[in-house]
C-alpha positions in Angstrom: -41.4 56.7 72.1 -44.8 56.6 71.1 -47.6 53.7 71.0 -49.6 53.3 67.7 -52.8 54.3 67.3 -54.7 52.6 64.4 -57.2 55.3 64.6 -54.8 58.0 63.1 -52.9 58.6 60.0 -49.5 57.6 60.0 -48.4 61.0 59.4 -50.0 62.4 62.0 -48.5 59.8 64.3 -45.5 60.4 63.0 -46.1 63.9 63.1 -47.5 64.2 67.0 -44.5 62.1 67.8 -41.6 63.8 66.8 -43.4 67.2 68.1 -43.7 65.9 71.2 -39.9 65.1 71.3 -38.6 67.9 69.6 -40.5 70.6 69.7 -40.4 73.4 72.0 -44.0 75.6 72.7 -43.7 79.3 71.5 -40.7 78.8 69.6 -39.5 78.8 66.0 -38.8 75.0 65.9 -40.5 73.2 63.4 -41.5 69.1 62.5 -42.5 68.8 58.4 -43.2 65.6 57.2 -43.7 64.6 53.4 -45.0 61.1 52.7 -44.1 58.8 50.4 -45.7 55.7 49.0 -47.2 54.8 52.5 -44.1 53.3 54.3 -41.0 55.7 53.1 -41.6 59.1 54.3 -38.9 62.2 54.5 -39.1 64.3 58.0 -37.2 67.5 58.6 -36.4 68.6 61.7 -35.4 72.0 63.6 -35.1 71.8 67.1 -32.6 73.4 69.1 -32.4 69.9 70.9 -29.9 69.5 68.0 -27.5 72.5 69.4 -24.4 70.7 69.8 -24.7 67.3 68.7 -22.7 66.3 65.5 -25.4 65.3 62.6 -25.3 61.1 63.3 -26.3 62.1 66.9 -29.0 64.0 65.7 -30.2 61.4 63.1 -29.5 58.5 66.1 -32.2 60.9 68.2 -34.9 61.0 65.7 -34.7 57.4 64.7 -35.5 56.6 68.7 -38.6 58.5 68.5 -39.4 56.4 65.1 -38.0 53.0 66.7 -42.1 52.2 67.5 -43.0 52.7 63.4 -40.2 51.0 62.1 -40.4 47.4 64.7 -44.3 47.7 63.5 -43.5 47.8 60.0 -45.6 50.5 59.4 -42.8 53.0 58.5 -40.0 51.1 56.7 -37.6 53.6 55.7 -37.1 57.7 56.6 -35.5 60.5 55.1 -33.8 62.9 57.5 -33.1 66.1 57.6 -31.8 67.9 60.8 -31.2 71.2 61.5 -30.0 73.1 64.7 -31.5 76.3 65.8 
C-alpha cells in the first residue's frame, strides 16, 4: 500500500500506486484511470498478476492497493475493471 502524498494529484497517486503493484516493466500490462467528480474514479486493470484468480480475487487485490485512499476519505468509491493477460 502506498502513503499519501498531498503534493500529487490523486490520480497520479492512484495511478503510481496500482503501477507499482501491478505492473510488470517491458510488458504489455497496462493501469488507466478515469476520474470522476474528485472522490469516484473508474480504474482498469491488465496485469498478468490476475492469471488464475477468479474476478472477486482480482477486485479483492486491487482494493488492497486502494485500502490507503479509501480509510483517508480521499477516494470514496472505485470502478473496477480487471483483466488477465
Amino acid at each position: 500500500m502506498c502513503n499519501l502524498n498531498l503534493d500529487k494529484n490523486l490520480v497520479e497517486q492512484i495511478q503510481e500506486a496500482l503501477h507499482a503493484a501491478f505492473i510488470a516493466a517491458n510488458t504489455a500490462e497496462k493501469v488507466e484511470i478515469m476520474a470522476g467528480d474528485g472522490k469516484h474514479f473508474s480504474v482498469t486493470i491488465a496485469s498478468e498478476k490476475f492469471r488464475g484468480l477468479g474476478l472477486v480475487a482480482q477486485h479483492k487485490l486491487v482494493l488492497k492497493e486502494l485500502q490507503t485512499f479509501l480509510d483517508a476519505g480521499t477516494l470514496h468509491a472505485v470502478k473496477i475493471k480487471t483483466l488477465a493477460l
